[in-house]
C-alpha positions in Angstrom: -9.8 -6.5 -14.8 -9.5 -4.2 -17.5 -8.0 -5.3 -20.6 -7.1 -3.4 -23.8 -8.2 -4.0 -27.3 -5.9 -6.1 -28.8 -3.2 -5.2 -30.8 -1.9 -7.3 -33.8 1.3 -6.3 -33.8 2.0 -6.8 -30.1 3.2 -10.2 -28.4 2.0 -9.1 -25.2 -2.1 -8.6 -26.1 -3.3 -11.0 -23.6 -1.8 -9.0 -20.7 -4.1 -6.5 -18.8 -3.9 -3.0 -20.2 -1.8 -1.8 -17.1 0.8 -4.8 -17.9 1.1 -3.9 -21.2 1.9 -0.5 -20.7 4.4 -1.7 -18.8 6.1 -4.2 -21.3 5.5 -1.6 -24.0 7.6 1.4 -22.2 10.5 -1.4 -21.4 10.2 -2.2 -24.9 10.5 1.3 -26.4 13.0 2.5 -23.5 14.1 0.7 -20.9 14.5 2.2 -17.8 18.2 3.5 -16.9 17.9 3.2 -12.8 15.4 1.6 -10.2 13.7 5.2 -10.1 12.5 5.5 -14.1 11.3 1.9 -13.0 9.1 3.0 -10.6 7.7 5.4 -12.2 6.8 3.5 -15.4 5.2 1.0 -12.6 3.4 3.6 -10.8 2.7 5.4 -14.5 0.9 2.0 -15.4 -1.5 2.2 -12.4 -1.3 -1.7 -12.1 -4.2 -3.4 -9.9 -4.5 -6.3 -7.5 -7.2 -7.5 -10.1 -4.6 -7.4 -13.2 -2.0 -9.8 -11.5 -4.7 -12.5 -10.3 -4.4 -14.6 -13.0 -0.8 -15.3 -12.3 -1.6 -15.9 -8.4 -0.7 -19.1 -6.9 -1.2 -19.5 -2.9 -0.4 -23.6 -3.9 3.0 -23.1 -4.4 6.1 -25.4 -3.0 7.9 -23.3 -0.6 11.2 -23.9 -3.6 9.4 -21.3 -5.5 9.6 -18.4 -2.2 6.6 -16.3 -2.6 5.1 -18.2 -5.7 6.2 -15.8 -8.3 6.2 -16.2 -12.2 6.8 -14.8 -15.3 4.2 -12.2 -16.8 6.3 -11.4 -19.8 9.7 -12.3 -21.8 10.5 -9.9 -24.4 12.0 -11.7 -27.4 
């Protein structure tokens, strides 16, 4: 897992450099349809290997598919 140098000025340093990419393109210009989504997404070249951290195969079945939160803008 790749992860960038870290930035002071950015709440979202301890995210893999693909995530952060991610949150820094919503940050600067959100996309304005499901398509500019994807593409930021696909942009980002995100790996299995930057997500594991937040994997969970322990979960109760009330969470579904054991999903959580990677980032929350301010």
């Amino acid at each position: 897992m790749k992860t960038a140098q870290p930035d002071q000025t950015s709440t979202y340093q301890y995210l893999p450099e693909s995530l952060q990419k991610i949150a820094h393109q919503l940050k600067e210009s959100p996309p304005g349809n499901p398509g500019e989504m994807r593409k930021i997404v696909m942009e980002a070249n995100v790996q299995a290997g930057d997500l594991v951290q937040w994997s969970d195969f322990e979960h109760p079945v009330s969470d579904s598919y054991g999903r959580k939160l990677v980032y929350k803008a301010d």
